[in-house]
Every structure is written in C-alpha cells, then in structure tokens.
C-alpha positions as CSV (number, residue, x, y, z in Angstrom):
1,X,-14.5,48.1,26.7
2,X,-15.5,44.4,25.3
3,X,-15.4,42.3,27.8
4,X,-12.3,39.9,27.0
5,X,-13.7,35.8,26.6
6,X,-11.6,34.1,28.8
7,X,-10.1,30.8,27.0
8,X,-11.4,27.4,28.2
9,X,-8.8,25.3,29.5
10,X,-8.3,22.5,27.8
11,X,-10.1,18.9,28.2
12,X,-8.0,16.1,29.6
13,X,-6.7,13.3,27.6
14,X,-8.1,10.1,27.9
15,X,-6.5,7.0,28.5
16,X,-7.0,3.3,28.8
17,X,-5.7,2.0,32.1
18,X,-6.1,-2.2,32.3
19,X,-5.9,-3.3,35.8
20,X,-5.7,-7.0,35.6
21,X,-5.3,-7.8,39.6
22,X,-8.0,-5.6,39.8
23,X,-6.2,-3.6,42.6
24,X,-8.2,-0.5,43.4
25,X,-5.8,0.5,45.8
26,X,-2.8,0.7,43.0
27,X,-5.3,2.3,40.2
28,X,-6.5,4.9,42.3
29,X,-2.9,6.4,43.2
30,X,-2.4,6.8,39.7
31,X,-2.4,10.8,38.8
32,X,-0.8,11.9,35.6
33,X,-1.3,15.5,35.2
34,X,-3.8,16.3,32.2
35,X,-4.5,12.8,32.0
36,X,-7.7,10.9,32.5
37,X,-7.6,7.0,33.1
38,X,-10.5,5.0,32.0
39,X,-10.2,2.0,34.2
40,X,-10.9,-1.6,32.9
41,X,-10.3,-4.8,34.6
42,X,-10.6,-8.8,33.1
43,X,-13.8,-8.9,33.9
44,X,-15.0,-5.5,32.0
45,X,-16.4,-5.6,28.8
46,X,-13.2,-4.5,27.1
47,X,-14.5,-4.3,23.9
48,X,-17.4,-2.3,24.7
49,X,-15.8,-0.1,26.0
50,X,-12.8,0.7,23.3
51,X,-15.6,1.1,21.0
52,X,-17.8,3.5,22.8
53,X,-14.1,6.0,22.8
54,X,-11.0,5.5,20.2
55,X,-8.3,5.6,22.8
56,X,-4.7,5.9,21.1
57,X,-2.9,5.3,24.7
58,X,-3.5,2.7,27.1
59,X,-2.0,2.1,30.6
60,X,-1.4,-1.8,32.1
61,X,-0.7,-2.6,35.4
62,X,1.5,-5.7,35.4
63,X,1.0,-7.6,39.1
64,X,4.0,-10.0,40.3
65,X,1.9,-13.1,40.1
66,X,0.5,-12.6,37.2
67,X,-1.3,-15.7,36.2
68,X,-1.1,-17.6,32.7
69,X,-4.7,-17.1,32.3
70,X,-3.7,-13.3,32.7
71,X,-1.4,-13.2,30.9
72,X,-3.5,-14.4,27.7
73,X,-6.0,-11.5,28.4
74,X,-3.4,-9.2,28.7
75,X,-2.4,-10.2,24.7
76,X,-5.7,-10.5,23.5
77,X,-6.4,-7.0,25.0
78,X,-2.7,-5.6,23.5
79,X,-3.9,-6.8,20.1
80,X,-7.2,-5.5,19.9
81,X,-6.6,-2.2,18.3
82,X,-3.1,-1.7,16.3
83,X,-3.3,2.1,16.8
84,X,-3.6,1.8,20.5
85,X,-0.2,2.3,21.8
86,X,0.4,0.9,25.5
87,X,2.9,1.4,28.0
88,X,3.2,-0.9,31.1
89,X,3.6,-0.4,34.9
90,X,5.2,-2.8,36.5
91,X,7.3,-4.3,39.6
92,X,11.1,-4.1,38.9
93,X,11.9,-7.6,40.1
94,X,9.5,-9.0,37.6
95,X,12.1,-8.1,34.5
96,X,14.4,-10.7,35.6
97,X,11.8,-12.8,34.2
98,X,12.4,-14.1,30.6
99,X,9.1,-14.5,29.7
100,X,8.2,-10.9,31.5
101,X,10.6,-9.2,30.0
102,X,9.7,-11.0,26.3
103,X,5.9,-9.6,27.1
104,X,7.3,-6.4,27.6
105,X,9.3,-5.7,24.6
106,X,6.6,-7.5,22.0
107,X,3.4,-5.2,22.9
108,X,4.8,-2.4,24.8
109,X,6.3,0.7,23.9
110,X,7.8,2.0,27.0
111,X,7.4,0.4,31.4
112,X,8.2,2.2,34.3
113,X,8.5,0.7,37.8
114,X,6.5,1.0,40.9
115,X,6.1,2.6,42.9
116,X,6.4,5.4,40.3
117,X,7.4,8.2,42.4
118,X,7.8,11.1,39.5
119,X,5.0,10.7,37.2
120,X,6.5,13.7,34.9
121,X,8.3,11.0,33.0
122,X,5.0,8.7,32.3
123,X,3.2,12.4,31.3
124,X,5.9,12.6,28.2
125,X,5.8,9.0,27.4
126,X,1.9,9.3,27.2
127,X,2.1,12.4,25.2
128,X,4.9,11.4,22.7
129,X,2.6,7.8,22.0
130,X,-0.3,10.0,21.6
131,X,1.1,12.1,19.1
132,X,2.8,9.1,17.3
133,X,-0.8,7.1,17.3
134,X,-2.4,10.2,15.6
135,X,0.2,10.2,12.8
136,X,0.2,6.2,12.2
137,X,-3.6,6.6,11.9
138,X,-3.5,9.4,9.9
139,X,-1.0,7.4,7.7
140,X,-2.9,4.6,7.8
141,X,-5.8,5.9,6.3
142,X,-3.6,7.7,3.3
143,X,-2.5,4.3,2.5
144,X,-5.7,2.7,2.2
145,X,-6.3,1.6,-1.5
146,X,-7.9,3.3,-3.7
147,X,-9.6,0.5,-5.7
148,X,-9.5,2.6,-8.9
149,X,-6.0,1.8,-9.4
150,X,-4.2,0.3,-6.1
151,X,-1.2,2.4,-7.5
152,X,1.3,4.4,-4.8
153,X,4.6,6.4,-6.0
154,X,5.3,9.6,-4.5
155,X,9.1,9.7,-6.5
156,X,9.6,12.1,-9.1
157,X,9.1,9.1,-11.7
158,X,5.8,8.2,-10.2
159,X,4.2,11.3,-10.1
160,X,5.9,12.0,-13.8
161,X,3.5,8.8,-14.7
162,X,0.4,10.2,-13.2
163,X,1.0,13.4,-15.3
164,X,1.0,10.8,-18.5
165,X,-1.5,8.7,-17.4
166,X,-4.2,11.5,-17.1
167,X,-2.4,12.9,-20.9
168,X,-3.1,9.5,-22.5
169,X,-6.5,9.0,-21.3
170,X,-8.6,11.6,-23.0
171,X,-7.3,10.5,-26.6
172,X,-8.2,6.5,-28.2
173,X,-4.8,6.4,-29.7
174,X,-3.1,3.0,-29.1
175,X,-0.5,3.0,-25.9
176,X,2.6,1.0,-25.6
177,X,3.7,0.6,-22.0
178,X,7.5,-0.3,-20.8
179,X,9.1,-1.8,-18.4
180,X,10.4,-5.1,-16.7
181,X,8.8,-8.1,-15.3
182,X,6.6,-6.8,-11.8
183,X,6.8,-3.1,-12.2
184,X,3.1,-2.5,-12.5
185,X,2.5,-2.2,-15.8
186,X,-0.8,-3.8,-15.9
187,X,-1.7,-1.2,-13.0
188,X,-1.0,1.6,-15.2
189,X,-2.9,0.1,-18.5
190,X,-6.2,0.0,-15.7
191,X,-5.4,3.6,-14.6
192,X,-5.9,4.8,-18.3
193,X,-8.9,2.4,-19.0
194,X,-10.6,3.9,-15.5
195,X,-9.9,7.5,-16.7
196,X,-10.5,7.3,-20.1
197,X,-14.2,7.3,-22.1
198,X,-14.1,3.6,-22.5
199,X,-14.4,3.0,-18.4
200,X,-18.0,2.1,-18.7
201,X,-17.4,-1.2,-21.3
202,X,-14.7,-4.2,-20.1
203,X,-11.2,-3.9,-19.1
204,X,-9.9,-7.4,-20.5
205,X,-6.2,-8.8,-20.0
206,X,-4.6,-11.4,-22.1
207,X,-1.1,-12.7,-21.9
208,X,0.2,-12.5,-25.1
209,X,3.5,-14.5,-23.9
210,X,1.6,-17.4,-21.6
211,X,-1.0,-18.8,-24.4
212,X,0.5,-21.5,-26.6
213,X,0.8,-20.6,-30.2
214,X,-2.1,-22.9,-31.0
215,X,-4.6,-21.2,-29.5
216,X,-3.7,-17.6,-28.7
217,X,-5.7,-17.0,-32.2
218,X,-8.6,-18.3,-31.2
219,X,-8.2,-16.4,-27.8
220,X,-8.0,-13.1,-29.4
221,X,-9.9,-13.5,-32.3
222,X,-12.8,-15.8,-31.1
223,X,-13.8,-18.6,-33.7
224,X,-16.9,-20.3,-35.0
225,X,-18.3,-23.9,-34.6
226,X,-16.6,-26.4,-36.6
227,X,-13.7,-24.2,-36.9
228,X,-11.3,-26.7,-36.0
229,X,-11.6,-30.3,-34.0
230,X,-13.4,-29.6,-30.7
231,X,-15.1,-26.3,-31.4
232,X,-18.3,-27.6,-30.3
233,X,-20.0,-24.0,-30.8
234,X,-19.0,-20.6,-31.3
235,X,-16.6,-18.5,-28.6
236,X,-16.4,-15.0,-29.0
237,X,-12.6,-13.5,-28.7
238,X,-11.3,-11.5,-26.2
239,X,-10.8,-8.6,-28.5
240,X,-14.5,-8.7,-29.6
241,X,-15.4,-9.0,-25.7
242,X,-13.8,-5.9,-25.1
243,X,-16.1,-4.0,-27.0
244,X,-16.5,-0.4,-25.7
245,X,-13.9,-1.2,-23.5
246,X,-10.0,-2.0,-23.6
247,X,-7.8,-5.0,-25.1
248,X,-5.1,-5.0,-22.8
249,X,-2.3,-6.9,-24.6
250,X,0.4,-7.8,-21.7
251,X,4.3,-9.1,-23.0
252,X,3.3,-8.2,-27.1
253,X,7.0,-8.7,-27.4
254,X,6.0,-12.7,-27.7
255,X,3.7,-12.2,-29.8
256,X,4.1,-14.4,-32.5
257,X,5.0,-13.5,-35.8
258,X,2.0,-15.0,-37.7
259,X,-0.2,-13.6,-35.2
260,X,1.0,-10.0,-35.7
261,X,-0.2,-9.2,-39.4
262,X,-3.9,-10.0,-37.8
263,X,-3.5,-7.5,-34.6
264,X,-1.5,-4.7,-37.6
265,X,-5.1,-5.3,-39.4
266,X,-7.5,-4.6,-36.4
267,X,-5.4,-1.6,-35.4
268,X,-5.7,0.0,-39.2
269,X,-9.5,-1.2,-39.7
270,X,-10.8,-1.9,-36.6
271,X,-11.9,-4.9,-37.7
272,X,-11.9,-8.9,-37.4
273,X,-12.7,-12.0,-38.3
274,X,-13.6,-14.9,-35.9
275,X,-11.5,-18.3,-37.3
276,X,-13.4,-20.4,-39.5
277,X,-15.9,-17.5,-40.0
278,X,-16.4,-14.9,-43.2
279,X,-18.4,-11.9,-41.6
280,X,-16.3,-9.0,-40.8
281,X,-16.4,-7.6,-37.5
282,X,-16.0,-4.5,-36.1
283,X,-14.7,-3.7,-32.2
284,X,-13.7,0.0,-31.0
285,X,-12.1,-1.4,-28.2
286,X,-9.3,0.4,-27.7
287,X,-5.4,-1.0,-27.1
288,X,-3.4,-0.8,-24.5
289,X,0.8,-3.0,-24.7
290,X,2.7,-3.8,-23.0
291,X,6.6,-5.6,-22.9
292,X,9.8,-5.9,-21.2
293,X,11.3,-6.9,-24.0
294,X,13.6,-4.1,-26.6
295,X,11.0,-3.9,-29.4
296,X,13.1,-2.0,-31.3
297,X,15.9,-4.8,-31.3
298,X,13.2,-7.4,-31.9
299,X,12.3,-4.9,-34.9
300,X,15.9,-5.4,-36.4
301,X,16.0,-8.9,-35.7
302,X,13.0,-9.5,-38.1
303,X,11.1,-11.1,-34.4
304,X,8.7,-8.1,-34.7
305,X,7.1,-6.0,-37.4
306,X,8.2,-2.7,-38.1
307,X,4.7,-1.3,-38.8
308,X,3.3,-3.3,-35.8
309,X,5.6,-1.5,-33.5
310,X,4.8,1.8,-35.1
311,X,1.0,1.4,-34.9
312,X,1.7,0.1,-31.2
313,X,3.7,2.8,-30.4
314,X,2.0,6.2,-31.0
315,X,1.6,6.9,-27.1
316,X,4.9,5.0,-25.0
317,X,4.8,5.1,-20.7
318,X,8.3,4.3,-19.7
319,X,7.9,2.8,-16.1
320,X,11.5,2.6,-13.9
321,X,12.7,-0.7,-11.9
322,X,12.0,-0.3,-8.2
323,X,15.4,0.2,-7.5
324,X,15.7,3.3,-9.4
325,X,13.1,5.2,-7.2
326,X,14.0,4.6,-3.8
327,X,11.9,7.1,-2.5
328,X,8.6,5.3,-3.4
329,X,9.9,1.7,-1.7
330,X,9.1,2.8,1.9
331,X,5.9,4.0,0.9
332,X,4.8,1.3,-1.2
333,X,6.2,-1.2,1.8
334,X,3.5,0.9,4.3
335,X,0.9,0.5,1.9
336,X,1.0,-3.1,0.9
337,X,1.4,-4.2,4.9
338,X,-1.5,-1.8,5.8
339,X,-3.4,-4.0,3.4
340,X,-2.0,-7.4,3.8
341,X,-2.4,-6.8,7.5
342,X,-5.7,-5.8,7.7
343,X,-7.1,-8.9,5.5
344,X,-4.8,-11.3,7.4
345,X,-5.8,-9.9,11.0
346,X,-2.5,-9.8,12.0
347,X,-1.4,-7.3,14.7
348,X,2.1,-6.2,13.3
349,X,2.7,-2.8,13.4
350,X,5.3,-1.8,10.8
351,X,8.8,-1.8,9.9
352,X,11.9,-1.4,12.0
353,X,14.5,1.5,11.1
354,X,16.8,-2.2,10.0
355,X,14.4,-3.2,7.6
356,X,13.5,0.3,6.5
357,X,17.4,0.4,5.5
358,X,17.5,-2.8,3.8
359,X,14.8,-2.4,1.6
360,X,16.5,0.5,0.2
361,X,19.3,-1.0,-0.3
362,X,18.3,-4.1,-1.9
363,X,18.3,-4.3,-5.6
364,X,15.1,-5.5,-5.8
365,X,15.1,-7.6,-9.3
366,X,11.7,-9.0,-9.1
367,X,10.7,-4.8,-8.8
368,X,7.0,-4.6,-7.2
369,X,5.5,-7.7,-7.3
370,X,8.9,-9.5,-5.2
371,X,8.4,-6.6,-2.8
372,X,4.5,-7.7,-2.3
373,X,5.8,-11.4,-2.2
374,X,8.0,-10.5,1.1
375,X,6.2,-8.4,2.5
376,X,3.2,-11.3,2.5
377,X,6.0,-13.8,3.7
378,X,7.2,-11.2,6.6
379,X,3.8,-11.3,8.1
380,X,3.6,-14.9,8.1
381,X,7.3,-15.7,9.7
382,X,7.1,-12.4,12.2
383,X,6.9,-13.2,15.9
384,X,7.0,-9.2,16.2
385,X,5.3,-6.2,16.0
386,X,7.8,-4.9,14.0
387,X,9.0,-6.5,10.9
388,X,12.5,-7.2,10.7
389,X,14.9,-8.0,7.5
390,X,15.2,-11.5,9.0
391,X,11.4,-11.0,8.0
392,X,11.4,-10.1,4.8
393,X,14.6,-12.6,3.8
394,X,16.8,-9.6,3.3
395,X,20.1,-8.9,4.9
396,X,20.7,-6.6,7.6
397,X,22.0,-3.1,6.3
398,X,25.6,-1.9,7.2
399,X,24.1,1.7,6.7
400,X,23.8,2.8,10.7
401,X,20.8,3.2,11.8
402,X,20.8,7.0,13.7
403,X,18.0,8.2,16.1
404,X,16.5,11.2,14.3
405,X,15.2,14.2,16.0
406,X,11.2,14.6,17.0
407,X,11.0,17.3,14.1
408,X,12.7,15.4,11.8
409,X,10.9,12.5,12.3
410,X,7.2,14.8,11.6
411,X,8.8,16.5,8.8
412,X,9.4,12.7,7.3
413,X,5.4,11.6,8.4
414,X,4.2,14.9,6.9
415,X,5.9,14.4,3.3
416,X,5.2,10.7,3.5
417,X,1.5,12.0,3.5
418,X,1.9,14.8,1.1
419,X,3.5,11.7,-1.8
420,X,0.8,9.3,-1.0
421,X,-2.2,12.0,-1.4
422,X,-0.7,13.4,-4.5
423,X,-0.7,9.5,-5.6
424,X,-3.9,8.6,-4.9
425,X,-5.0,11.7,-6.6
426,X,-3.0,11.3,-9.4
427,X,-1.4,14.1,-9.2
428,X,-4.6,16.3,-9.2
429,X,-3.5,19.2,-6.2
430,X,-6.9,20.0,-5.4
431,X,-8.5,16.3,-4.6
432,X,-5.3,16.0,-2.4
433,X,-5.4,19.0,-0.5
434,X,-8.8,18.1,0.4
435,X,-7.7,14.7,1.5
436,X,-5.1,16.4,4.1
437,X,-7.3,18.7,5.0
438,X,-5.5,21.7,3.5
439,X,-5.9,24.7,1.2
440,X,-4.2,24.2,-2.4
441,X,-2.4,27.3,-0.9
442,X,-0.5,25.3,1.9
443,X,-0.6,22.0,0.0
444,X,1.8,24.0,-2.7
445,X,4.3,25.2,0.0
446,X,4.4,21.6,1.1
447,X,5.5,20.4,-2.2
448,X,7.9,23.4,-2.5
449,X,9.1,22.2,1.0
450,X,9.8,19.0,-0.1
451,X,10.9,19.5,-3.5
452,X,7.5,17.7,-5.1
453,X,7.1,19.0,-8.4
C-alpha cells in the first residue's frame, strides 16, 4: 500500500513583542502557544525590522515607570503601520493612571495584566486581531482607487450605472447625465470618455453655469484676434480643444438662451465658427451633459430649447441622491478615508459602529462631495483612531448599536469586498473574480448570496 504523507504541522505565527524596559527576564516568560515573539526593544532598529516581516499583531510590555521619553517611542512605534494591531501587557495598578489608561484605549485593542497566569485568553485575543488585520488589509487594498474613474457603489443603483456606462460607451451619440449638485456626475461623464473610442484625445470640462454670459462664447467657441477689445491673438475654444476627445458640458441647464442655438448647430453639423472669424470648423469631439436642473420644465418655460434638449438627450444616466442608496455610504466612507488617510499620513483607523449608524442615517444633502468634505474635516479634528460622529459633525444615532456575531461580522467584510470589486470592475464578473482571487463560478454564488444582481 502507498505509503500515507504525513501532514506538516503547521508554522507558528509571528508576532511583534516591544519590550521598552528592556526586561529580558519578563520577555522570556512569555509563551503563547503557536505563537512566536519577535522581540524588539527602543534601542532596536524598529523599522528594520517591521520591514524585513509584515507583522499584523504586535505585543507591548508596559513597565510601571514608564518614562515620558518611553512613552513617545511607544506612539511612534503604535503608529508605524495601521494594519498592525497591538495589544498591551501591563501592571494592573498602572490603569488608575489617567494618562495610562488614555494610552491604552487610543492605540490598543485589548491589555491584560501581569503576571498573566492563563495565557489561553491572550492566544484568542492574538488570533481574533490576526484575522481582523488580514480582512482590513484585504479591504484596504479593494478600496484603493482605481484612477480610471475613482468611482465606488456596490448598491443596486450603482452597479445599474456601470451596466449603462459600459452600454453608452461604444456608441458617439450625445449623453445627457442627471442628477443633483455632488453626486458624481462628472465621474460618470470620465468613465464613458475612458471606455469609449475617443479615450486617446482630451477629456475637457467646462461649467456651463459658472462662466459669465460674456464670455462663455468665447470659452466654447474660441475666437480670433481683433474679435472684440482685448483679444490680443487668437484662442482656440474648448470645444475645438477637445478634438478627438470629449466636450464635457457640466450644469447645460444654465446655459444661456442665446448660447444654445450655437451648441443645437455643432450637435447637427459638427461644426463651428470661432467669434470674429468666417472659416468653418469641424470638431468630432463628442458630448457629454450634464444638469440638476428639470430640463423638461425649463423646456415649457421657454428657459430651454425643445430641439436642444432632444439632441442632448438621445442617451440619459439617471444618478440617485446619496441618501437613496444607503448601502454604498459605508463603502464610499472606507474608500475616501483609505485615501485621505494615506496622503495625509494620519494613523486613524476607521469608523466606529456610532458613526457607521449616523452616516446612514443622515440625509446627506450635499450627496458625495459633503460626504468627502467630512470625512477630510474628521481626520483633521480626530484625536482617535476611530472616527467618531462628533468627527464628522453629525449627530449621534438613536439606532442601538448591537455587537454582531464573529460570522456575521465576515459575512458583512466578504460582501463589502464582493460590491467594491464588482465596482472597480464595472461590473465586468471576470476582472473581479480575479481581483478576489476566485473563479467566476464562486464569485456568482457570492452575488446570489448576497442578493448582487
């Protein structure tokens, strides 16, 4: 008979262990059981060290006396790495301490007092942060941007969009894009342009409702020299720069009127004329709208034309307030403070259950853009790892916050991932069961699982 392989036990976990007294004696009677402890002290090269290994659980040894200059190293250390996950050991008579115990609960996740008699307890503390590490780096690296289109929505909506979005982008027709004030619109209108066959030429933006009337012609349309007083020499408009590329027209709703028998005439020729000149261009740029306001109300007000609107509206993206997909706020709150933190260096850590529940509960009027506003201002007025609604200006939630069960908790991490993959990918199942790591197979159950059509 075959002989039968005989299964290699399992190699120990590894984790940090900071000794600042440098007490050898302490240290070495340390024994967790399938645990390894790589010792450093404040005189190691830290640094070197947590580079040479990715740790995701470290160990600190809190002394009695610890000193103020210990105490510095101790944070510097704590904020080196925002995936490392730390719990401390410590002397019981040191948490009547205000400052001790404020050390405590800012960087640590869990403590347990010497001598530590059982260390069963510390094993499942270490083993529950290492597990937890592994799924906030693992989120952390779904979040990253994907500089395409720095758009995330995993709601029904959202992912409805991404289904348009990749629709709209193999045709030239004209798209009209709606939705109020800070729900991404101009997001969207790059998405198409990155997708579509007119990614190689310019993406150009103009702001049909922030240019005086006086010179928004000029803006579009370019003009020649001696056109008017002060047109020292010829300026070429942004329509004509967007050649091979896309005119993105944000706000067309404030458009004015005069202005909007010269975009009807582009649209139906493809042609323009710079002001003061005679020669007839032509631009294939193609035309991407946008407005929050009722077009058809400013269409039976006489405040827009009727064959404007038609020619703008062959191909129409209706994008929903914030509010009205609560299922992409969380998400889109973990993506932006990935991001913000990162460029900001600044060692929070995420959101508590408190703020979690206030975000979705807040009505959010200013939609995406007032969500990126407090999340920016949140980092700034933190004192935290973990932002609070104090944080973010919002009010606390009378929703109560319940602990949830460990499964529960993966179940929530694992369709967080599936949403954010399938946004990133735009919806395309294959590039996002390659990001997780999955067969399209398994991705598809997921999405059953989670009701992700």
């Amino acid at each position: 008979m075959p002989a039968i392989a005989q299964q290699l036990p399992e190699e120990p976990r590894r984790a940090l262990l900071f000794d600042p007294s440098n007490d050898e004696g302490l240290s070495s009677s340390l024994h967790v059981a399938d645990w390894v402890f790589d010792r450093i002290t404040s005189s190691s090269n830290n640094l070197a060290l947590m580079k040479q290994r990715p740790y995701s659980v470290g160990v600190a040894l809190l002394p009695s006396n610890l000193t103020e200059e210990q105490r510095e190293q101790v944070e510097a250390l704590l904020n080196t790495d925002e995936h490392l996950s730390w719990v401390a050991l410590t002397n019981p008579a040191n948490l009547e301490k205000q400052e001790f115990r404020r050390l405590i609960y800012e960087h640590f996740y869990d403590y347990f007092s010497l001598p530590l008699n059982d260390s069963n307890h510390l094993k499942c503390a270490l083993g529950h942060l290492h597990g937890m590490s592994k799924l906030r780096a693992a989120e952390a690296n779904l979040l990253l941007p994907v500089e395409e289109f720095h758009m995330v929505g995993g709601s029904k909506q959202f992912l409805g969009i991404f289904e348009q979005i990749r629709r709209v982008s193999t045709v030239d027709a004209p798209v009209l894009i709606r939705g109020e004030t800070g729900v991404g619109k101009e997001m969207i209108a790059r998405a198409i342009h990155q997708r579509s066959r007119h990614r190689g030429g310019p993406f150009i933006a103009v702001n049909c409702g922030a240019l005086p009337e006086t010179l928004i012609h000029a803006e579009l349309f370019g003009y020649e020299k001696g056109a008017f007083t002060g047109a020292y020499k010829r300026k070429i408009g942004r329509i004509e720069a967007a050649q091979n590329g896309t005119i993105f027209l944000d706000e067309i709703g404030d458009l004015p009127q005069q202005l909007q028998v010269y975009l009807l005439r582009f649209l139906e020729q493809k042609t323009i004329e710079r002001v003061g000149g005679t020669q007839t261009l032509t631009s294939n740029a193609r035309v991407i709208a946008a407005t929050h306001v009722n077009l058809e109300q400013a269409v039976s007000e006489g405040r827009f034309r009727e064959d404007l609107y038609y020619r703008l509206n062959v191909l129409s993206i209706e994008v929903p307030r914030l509010s009205e997909r609560t299922s992409d706020i969380e998400l889109l709150a973990r993506f932006f403070l990935h991001k913000f933190a990162r460029e900001q260096g600044s060692s929070v850590r995420g959101f508590t259950r408190q703020a979690i529940a206030s975000m979705q509960h807040y009505d959010w009027p200013g939609n995406v853009r007032e969500l990126i506003n407090r999340i920016r201002r949140a980092l700034v007025m933190s004192e935290n790892r973990m932002i609070t609604p104090r944080d973010l200006g919002l009010p606390d939630s009378e929703a109560r916050v319940e602990i949830e069960p460990l499964e529960q908790v993966r179940a929530h991490a694992e369709e967080l991932a599936v949403r954010s993959c399938l946004s990133q990918s735009l919806n395309n199942v294959s590039h996002a069961a390659k990001q997780l790591g999955v067969s399209r197979v398994t991705l598809y159950r997921m999405m059953d699982k989670y009701g992700i059509r």
